[in-house]
C-alpha positions in Angstrom: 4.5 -3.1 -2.1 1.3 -5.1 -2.3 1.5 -7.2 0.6 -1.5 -8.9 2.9 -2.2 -9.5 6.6 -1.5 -13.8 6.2 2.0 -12.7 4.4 2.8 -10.9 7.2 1.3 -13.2 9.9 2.9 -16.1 7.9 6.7 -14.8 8.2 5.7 -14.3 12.1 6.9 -11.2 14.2 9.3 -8.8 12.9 10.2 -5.2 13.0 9.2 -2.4 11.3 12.0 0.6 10.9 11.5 3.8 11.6 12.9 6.1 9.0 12.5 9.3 10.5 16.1 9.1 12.3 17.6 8.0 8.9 19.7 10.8 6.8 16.8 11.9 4.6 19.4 13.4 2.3 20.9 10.4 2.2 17.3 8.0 1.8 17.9 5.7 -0.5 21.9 4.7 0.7 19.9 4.1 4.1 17.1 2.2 2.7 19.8 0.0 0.6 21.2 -0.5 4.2 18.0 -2.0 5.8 17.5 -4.2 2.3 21.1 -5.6 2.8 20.1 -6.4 6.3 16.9 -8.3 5.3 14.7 -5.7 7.2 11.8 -5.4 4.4 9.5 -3.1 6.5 9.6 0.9 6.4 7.8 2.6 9.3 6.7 6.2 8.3 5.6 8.4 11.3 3.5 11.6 9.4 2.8 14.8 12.0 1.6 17.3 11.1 1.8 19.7 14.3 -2.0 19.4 15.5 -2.7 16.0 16.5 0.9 15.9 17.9 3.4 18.7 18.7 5.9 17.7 15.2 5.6 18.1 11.7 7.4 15.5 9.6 6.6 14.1 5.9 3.9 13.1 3.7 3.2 11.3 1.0 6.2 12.1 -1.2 8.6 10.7 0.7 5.9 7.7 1.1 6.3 7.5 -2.1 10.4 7.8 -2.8 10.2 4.5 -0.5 11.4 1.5 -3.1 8.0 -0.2 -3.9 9.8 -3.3 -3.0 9.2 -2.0 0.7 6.3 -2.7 3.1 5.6 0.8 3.6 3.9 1.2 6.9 2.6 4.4 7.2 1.4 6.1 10.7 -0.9 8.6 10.4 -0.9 11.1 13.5 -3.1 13.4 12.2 -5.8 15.7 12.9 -9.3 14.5 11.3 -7.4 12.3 8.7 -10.2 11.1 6.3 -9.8 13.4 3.0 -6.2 12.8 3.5 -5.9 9.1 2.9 -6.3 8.9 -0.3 -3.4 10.6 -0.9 -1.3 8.0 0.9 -2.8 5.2 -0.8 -1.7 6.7 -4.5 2.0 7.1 -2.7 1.7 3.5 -2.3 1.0 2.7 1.2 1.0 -0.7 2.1 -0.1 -0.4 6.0 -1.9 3.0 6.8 -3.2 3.2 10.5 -4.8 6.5 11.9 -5.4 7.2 15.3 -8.9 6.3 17.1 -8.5 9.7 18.8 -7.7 11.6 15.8 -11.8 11.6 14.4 -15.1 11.6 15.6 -15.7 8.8 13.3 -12.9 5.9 13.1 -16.0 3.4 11.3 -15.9 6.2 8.2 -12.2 6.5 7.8 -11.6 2.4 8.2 -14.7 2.2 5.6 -13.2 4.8 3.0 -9.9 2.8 2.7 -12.2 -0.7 2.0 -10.8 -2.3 -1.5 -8.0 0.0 -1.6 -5.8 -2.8 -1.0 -4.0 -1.2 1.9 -3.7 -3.2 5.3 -6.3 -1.0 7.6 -4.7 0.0 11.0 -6.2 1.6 14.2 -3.8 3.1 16.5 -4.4 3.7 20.1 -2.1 6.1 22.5 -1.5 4.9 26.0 -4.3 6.4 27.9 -6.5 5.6 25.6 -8.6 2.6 26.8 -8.7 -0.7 24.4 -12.6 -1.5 24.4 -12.8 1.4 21.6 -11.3 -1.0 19.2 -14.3 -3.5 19.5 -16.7 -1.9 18.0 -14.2 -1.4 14.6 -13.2 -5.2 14.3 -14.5 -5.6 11.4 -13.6 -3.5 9.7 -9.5 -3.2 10.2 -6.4 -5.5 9.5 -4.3 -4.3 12.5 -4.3 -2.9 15.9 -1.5 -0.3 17.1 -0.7 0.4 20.6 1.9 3.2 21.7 4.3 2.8 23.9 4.8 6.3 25.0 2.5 9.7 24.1 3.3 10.2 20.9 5.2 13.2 19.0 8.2 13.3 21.8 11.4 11.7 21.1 13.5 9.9 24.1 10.3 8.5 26.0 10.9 5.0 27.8 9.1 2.1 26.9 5.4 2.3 29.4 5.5 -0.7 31.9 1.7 -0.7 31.5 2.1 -1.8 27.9 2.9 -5.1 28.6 -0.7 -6.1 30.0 -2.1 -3.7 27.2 -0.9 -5.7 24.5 -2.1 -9.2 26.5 -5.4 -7.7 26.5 -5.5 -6.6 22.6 -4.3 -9.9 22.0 -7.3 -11.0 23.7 -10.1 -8.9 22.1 -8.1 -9.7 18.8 -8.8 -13.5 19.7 -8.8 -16.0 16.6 -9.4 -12.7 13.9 -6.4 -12.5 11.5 -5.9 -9.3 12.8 -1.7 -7.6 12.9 -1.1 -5.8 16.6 2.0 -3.5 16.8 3.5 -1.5 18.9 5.6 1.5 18.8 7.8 3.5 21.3 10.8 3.2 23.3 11.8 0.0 21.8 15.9 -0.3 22.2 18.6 -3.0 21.4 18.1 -3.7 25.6 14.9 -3.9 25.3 13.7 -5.7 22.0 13.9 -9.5 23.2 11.6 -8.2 25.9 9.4 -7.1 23.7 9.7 -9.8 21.1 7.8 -12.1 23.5 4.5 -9.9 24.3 2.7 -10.8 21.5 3.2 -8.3 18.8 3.3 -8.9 14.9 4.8 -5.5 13.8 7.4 -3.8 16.7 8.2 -0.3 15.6 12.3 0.8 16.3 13.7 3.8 15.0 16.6 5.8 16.6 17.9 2.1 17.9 18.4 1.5 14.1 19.3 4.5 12.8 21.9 5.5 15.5 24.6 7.4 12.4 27.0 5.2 13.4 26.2 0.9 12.1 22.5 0.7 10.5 22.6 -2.2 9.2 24.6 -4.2 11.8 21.6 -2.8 14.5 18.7 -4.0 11.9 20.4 -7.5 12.0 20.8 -7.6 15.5 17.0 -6.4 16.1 15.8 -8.9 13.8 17.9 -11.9 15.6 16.5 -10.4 18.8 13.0 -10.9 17.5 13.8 -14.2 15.8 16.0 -15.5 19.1 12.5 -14.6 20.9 9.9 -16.2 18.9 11.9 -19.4 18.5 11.6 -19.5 22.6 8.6 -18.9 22.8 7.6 -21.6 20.1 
């Protein structure tokens, strides 16, 4: 789905599900169940054993994804610059790689330039935010993690909270997306609603086998109960 930065700025924070948790057997039934929930954004997390301890998908299952789908695809690979390209034919609409992942984040922002994708820079916990200055210009988003990535059942890090203040900050007036990903629960997403974030990743909180849809509605009322506070 061709979609752009002020669309997504414009409809103001949401989430973005995690499909990895879904029944992949089952992908389009649990897609339909997001759609009927009015949860429009598809989180892809692709690992592929190196960078992080997993292996998951690629860019087929990027591109069984209904087009009418923001597909928003995380990248936690090794050295990920002659592999982009293949995500962008699969119909990417969001592809962020990690800042730690290649000697040279400038080249792999640069490569995807006019491919229409939203450009994304992911950073994991440790990793401190002035490395995103330098790249400003040349990406749509910013990602932080929540936890270290490739390990299931990790709680939410405290020290996220002043991490995303401070992106927020180097971000300043730039229509730049920041998002955040890990540990993010049905206890914990009004929380999280208010820290600044455009994109906020959830997963197994949505995908639980037991009520998808019902917890997509009730994340996206969390986020919406949030913003209108905050407003």
């Amino acid at each position: 789905m061709k979609t752009t930065v002020r669309q997504l700025l414009d409809g103001g924070p949401t989430i973005s599900v995690g499909m990895l948790t879904a029944d992949l057997l089952r992908l389009g039934d649990e897609l339909a169940v997001l759609e009927q929930a009015g949860a429009n954004v598809v989180h892809v997390d692709v690992m592929d054993g190196v960078f992080c301890p997993q292996f998951t998908v690629g860019p087929p299952i990027v591109k069984a994804i209904p087009d009418g789908f923001i597909k928003d695809c995380h990248l936690m690979i090794d050295d990920p610059l002659d592999k982009l390209q293949s995500f962008v034919d699969a119909g990417a609409s969001i592809i962020t790689c990690h800042v730690e992942s290649t000697r040279h984040p400038h080249r792999v922002l640069q490569s995807l330039a006019g491919s229409g994708v939203i450009r994304g820079i992911a950073l994991n916990p440790g990793t401190p935010l002035a490395v995103i200055e330098p790249l400003l210009d040349d990406l749509e988003l910013v990602f932080l993690l929540a936890v270290n990535p490739g390990w299931g059942g990790q709680k939410f890090l405290p020290s996220t909270e002043a991490r995303l203040a401070r992106a927020r900050e180097i971000i300043g007036g730039r229509e730049i997306l920041l998002e955040v990903d890990g540990g993010i629960t049905k206890a914990n997403i009004e929380h999280v609603a208010t820290l600044g974030a455009d994109l906020i990743v959830s997963g197994s909180a949505i995908y639980d086998g037991v009520a998808p849809g019902d917890n997509a509605r009730y994340m996206l009322e969390a986020v919406r109960k949030a913003t209108a506070r905050a407003s």
